[in-house]
N, C-alpha and C positions, 0 to 999 in steps of 0.2 A: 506627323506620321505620313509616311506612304509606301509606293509598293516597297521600294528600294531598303526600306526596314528590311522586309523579308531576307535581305544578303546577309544580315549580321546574324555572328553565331548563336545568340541564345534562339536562333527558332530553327538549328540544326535538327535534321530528322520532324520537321513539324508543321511541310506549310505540302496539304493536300489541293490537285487541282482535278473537281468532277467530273471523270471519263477521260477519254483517248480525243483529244482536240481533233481529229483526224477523220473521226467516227460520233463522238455528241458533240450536240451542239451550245452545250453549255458550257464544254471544256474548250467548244473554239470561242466564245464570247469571251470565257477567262484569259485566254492567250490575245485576244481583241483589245481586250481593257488591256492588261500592260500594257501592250505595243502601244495604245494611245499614252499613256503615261509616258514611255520611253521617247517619243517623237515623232512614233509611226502614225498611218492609218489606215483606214480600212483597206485599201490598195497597196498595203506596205507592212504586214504584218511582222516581216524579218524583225525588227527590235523585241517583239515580245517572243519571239522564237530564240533569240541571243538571251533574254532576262531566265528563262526556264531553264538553259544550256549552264547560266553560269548558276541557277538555283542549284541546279543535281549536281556539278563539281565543289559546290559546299559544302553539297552534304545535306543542304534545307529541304529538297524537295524530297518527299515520304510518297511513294508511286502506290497508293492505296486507294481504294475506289470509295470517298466516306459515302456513310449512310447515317442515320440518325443516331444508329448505333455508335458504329464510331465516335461520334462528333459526341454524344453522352459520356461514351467511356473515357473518352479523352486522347484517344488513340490520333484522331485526325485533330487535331487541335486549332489549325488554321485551315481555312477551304476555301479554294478561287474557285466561286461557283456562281450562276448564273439564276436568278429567280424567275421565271415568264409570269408570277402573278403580280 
């Protein structure tokens, strides 16, 4: 398994990532991590900027902010999210 599962359709509508990458920092750490996955790094973020781009013309990426709630209800099912503890 890894990120690149995420592109296939059974997790259309289902993979949430924690905040606005732009504004938290746990949603740039999520865009951090792929981009290391794709090739990039920390000076190169564009691959995981390209991996989100082609999440949302799937259709995979669900642009929901989770919370515990979510993530119980089942609403946000997948979450690229960062832990500081």
């Amino acid at each position: 398994t890894n990120v690149n599962d995420l592109l296939k359709p059974e997790y259309q509508g289902k993979v949430a990532l924690n905040g606005d990458p732009t504004q938290a920092g746990a949603a740039f750490s999520g865009v951090l991590m792929v981009a290391l996955s794709q090739g990039g790094s920390a000076d190169d973020i564009a691959p995981g900027v390209e991996f989100f781009r082609k999440l949302k013309e799937a259709g995979n990426f669900l642009p929901v902010d989770p919370t515990p709630a979510t993530i119980e209800s089942g609403q946000t099912p997948v979450v690229i999210d960062w832990n500081y503890t």
